[in-house]
C-alpha positions in Angstrom: -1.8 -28.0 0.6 -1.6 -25.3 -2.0 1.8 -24.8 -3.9 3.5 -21.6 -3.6 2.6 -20.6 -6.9 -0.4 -18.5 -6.4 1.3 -16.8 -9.9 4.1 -16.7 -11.6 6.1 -13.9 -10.5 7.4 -13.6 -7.1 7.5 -10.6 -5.2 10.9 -9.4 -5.8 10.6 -9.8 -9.5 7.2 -8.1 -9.7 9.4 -4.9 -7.6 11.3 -4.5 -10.2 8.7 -5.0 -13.0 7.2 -2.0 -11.4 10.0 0.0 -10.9 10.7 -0.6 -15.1 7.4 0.8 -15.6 7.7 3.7 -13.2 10.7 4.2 -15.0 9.3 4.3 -18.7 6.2 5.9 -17.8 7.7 9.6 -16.7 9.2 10.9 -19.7 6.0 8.9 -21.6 3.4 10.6 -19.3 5.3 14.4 -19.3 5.6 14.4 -23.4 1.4 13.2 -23.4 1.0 15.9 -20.8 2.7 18.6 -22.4 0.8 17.1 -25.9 -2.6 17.5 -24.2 -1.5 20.8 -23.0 -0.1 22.1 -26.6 -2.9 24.6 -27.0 -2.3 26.3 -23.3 -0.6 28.9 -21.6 3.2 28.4 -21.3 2.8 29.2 -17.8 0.0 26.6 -17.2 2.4 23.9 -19.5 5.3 24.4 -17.0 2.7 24.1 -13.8 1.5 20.8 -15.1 5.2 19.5 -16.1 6.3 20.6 -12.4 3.5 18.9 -10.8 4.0 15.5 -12.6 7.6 15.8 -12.1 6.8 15.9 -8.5 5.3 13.0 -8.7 7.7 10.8 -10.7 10.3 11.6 -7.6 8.1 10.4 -5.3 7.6 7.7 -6.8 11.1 6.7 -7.2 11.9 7.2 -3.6 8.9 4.7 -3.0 9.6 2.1 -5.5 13.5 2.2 -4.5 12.8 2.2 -0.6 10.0 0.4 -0.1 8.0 -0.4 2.9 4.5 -0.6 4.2 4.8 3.4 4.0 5.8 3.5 0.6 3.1 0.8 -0.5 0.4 3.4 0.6 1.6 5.8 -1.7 2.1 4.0 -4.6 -1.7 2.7 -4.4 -2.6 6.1 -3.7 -0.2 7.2 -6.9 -0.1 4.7 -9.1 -4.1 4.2 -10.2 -4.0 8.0 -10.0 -1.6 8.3 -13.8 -4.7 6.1 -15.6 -7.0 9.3 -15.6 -4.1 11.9 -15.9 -3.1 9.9 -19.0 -6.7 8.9 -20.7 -7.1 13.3 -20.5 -4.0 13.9 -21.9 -4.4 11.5 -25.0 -8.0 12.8 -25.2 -6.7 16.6 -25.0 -4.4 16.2 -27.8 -1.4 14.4 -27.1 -0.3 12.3 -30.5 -1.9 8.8 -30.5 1.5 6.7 -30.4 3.0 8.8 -27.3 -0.8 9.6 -25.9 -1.5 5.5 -26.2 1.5 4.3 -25.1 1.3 6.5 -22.1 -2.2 4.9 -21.1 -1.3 1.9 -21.5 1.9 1.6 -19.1 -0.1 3.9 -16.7 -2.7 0.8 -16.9 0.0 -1.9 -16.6 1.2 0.4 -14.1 -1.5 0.4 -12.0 -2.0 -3.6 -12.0 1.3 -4.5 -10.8 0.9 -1.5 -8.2 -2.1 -3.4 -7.0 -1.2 -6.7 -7.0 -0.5 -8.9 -4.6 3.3 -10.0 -4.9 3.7 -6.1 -5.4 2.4 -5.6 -2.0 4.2 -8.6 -0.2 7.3 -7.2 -1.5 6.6 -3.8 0.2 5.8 -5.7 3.3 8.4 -8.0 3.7 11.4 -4.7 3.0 10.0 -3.1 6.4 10.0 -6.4 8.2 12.1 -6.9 11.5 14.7 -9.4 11.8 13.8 -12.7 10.6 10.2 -12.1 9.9 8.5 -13.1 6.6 5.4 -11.1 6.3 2.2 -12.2 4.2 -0.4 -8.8 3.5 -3.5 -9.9 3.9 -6.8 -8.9 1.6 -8.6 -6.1 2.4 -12.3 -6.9 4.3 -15.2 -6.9 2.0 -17.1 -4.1 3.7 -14.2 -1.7 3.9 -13.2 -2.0 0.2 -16.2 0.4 -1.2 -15.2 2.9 1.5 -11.7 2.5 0.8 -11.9 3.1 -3.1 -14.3 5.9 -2.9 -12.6 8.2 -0.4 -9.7 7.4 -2.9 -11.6 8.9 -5.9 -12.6 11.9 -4.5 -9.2 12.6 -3.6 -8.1 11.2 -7.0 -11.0 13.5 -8.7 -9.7 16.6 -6.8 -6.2 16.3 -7.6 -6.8 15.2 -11.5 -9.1 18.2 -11.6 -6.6 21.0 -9.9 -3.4 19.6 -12.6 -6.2 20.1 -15.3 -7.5 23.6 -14.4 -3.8 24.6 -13.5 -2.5 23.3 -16.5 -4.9 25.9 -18.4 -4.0 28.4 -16.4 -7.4 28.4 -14.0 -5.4 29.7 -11.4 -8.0 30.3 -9.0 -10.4 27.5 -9.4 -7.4 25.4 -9.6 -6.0 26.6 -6.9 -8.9 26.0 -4.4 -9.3 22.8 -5.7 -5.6 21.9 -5.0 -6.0 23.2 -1.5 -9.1 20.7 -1.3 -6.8 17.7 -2.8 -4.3 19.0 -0.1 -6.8 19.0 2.9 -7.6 15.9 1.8 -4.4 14.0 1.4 -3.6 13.3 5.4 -7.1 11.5 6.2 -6.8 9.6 3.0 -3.5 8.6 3.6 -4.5 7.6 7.1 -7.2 5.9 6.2 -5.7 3.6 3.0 -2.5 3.2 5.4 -4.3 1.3 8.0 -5.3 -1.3 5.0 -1.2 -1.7 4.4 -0.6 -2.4 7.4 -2.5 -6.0 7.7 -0.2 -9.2 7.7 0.5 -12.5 8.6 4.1 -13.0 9.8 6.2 -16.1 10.8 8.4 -15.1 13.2 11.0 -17.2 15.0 9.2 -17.8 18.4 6.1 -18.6 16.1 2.9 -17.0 13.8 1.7 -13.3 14.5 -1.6 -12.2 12.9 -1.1 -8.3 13.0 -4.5 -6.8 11.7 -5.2 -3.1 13.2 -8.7 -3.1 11.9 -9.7 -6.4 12.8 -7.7 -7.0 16.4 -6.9 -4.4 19.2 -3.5 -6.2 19.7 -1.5 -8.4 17.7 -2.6 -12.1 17.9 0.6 -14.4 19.1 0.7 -18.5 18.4 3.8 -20.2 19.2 5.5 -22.6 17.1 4.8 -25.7 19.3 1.0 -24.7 19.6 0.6 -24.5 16.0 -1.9 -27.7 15.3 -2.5 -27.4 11.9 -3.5 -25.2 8.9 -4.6 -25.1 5.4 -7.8 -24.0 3.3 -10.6 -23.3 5.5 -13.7 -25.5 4.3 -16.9 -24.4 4.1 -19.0 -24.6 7.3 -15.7 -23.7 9.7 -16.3 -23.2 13.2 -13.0 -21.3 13.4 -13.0 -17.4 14.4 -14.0 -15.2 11.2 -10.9 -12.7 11.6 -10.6 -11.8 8.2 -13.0 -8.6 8.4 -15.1 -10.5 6.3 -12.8 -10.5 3.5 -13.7 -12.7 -0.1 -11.8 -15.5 -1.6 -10.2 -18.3 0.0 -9.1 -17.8 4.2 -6.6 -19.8 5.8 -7.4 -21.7 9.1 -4.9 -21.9 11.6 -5.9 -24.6 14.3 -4.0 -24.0 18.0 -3.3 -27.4 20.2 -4.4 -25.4 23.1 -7.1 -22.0 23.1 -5.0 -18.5 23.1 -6.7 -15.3 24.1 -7.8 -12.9 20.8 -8.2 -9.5 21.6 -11.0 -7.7 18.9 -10.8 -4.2 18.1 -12.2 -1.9 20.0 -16.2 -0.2 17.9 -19.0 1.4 18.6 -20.7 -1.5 20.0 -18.1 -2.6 21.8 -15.8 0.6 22.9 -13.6 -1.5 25.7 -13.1 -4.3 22.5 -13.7 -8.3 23.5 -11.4 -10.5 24.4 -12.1 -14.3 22.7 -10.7 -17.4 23.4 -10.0 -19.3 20.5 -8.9 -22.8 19.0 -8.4 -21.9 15.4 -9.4 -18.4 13.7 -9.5 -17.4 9.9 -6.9 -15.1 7.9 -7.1 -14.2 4.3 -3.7 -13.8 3.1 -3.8 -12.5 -0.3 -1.6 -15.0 -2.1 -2.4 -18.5 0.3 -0.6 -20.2 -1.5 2.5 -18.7 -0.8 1.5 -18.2 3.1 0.7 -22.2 3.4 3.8 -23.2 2.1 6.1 -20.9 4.2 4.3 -21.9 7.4 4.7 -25.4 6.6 7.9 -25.1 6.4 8.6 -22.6 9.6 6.7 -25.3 11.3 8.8 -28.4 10.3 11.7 -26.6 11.4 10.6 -24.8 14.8 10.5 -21.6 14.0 
């Protein structure tokens, strides 16, 4: 069975690595900003300061209350100070402040996106006694995922840049776009954070919204086995298809799966099943806190 040590920092210290960064890249990111913007309107200077400002507090209240809530904006947020730096070093902003900006916007960005990052987010809105594992996002969702993220990403980068020149009008309607734009993108992304596999006391829960129509219960005492899948599995594919490696968790006797609900099945299908496929996205970790939750009941 796989250690628990899919890497080496666990999820509470990777928190706080990204709360360190989130903390050293706002005043970094404002004096590149205002560098890029040296050469513009005071009034488009202030806009731009204002707006990233904005940002930074939202940010903070993510990183220091997080939850599955919070994790969808700080994916959304996070990637989204890469381009907002690279145009501000490459407006003008010196090279040490302009270069150091980009970089911790890129470290940034990683640990926003990693794994252990998102477990931690997870886990903080968990009930009770549950230990929640996010689980990676399917294959063929993740191209639709990042690209409605870069128009929005694109429209927002593009309304700070023409507002920070004073483009009020053009800036303005494309801030009303990035605006318009910000509920279905949010809807969308949030959908993805809200994937996991949690141990619970009365037993293992997959909770996948885009794969299952309900949650997906197996008690403790009907828990068989479980480890790697191997190739040529006859266990249910409920990982969307996602890549990498999927855990298979064998039942003792079938339980009822209820898939989502599509277009070619609007009334979803209900499945019996002996074992079924997850992809946690650190395994490791997931293997070794179900072995243990099944050695002692729950």
């Amino acid at each position: 069975m796989t250690s628990n040590g899919d890497t080496a920092a666990g999820p509470r210290t990777m928190l706080w690595v990204l709360r360190a960064l989130w903390v050293a890249l706002a005043p970094l990111l404002a004096a590149s900003i205002s560098g890029g913007l040296e050469h513009a309107a005071p009034a488009g200077r202030v806009t731009a300061s204002i707006l990233w400002w904005v940002v930074v507090a939202a940010g903070v209240v993510a990183v220091v209350v997080p939850s599955s809530a919070a994790l969808t904006g700080v994916r959304m947020v996070a990637p989204l100070t890469v381009p907002v730096a690279a145009l501000a070093l490459v407006g003008g902003a010196g090279t040490a402040v302009g270069g150091a900006a980009l970089g911790v916007a890129v470290v940034t960005a990683a640990v926003a996106l990693s794994g252990e990052t998102a477990e931690a987010f997870v886990q903080a809105s968990a009930y009770g006694q549950e230990r929640r594992f996010p689980l990676r996002t399917p294959a063929v969702i993740l191209p639709a995922a990042v690209l409605v993220w870069l128009v929005w990403a694109a429209a927002v980068v593009a309304a700070g840049v023409l507002l920070g020149n004073g483009a009020w009008a053009l800036g303005g309607a494309l801030a009303a776009v990035a605006a318009a734009l910000t509920l279905p993108v949010v809807r969308r992304l949030h959908a993805l954070a809200r994937r996991w596999l949690v141990l619970v006391p009365a037993g293992v829960v997959l909770h996948d919204p885009v794969v299952l129509g309900e949650s997906l219960m197996l008690p403790t005492a009907n828990v068989a086995s479980f480890g790697l899948a191997l190739a040529g599995t006859e266990a249910l594919d409920l990982t969307g298809p996602a890549g990498g490696h999927a855990v298979e968790i064998r039942a003792r006797e079938m339980v009822l799966a209820q898939l989502r609900a599509g277009r070619s099945r609007p009334a979803g299908t209900a499945v019996h099943v002996q074992s079924y496929l997850t992809a946690p996205v650190r395994p490791g970790r997931a293997l070794t806190a179900l072995a243990a939750h099944t050695r002692r009941g729950g």
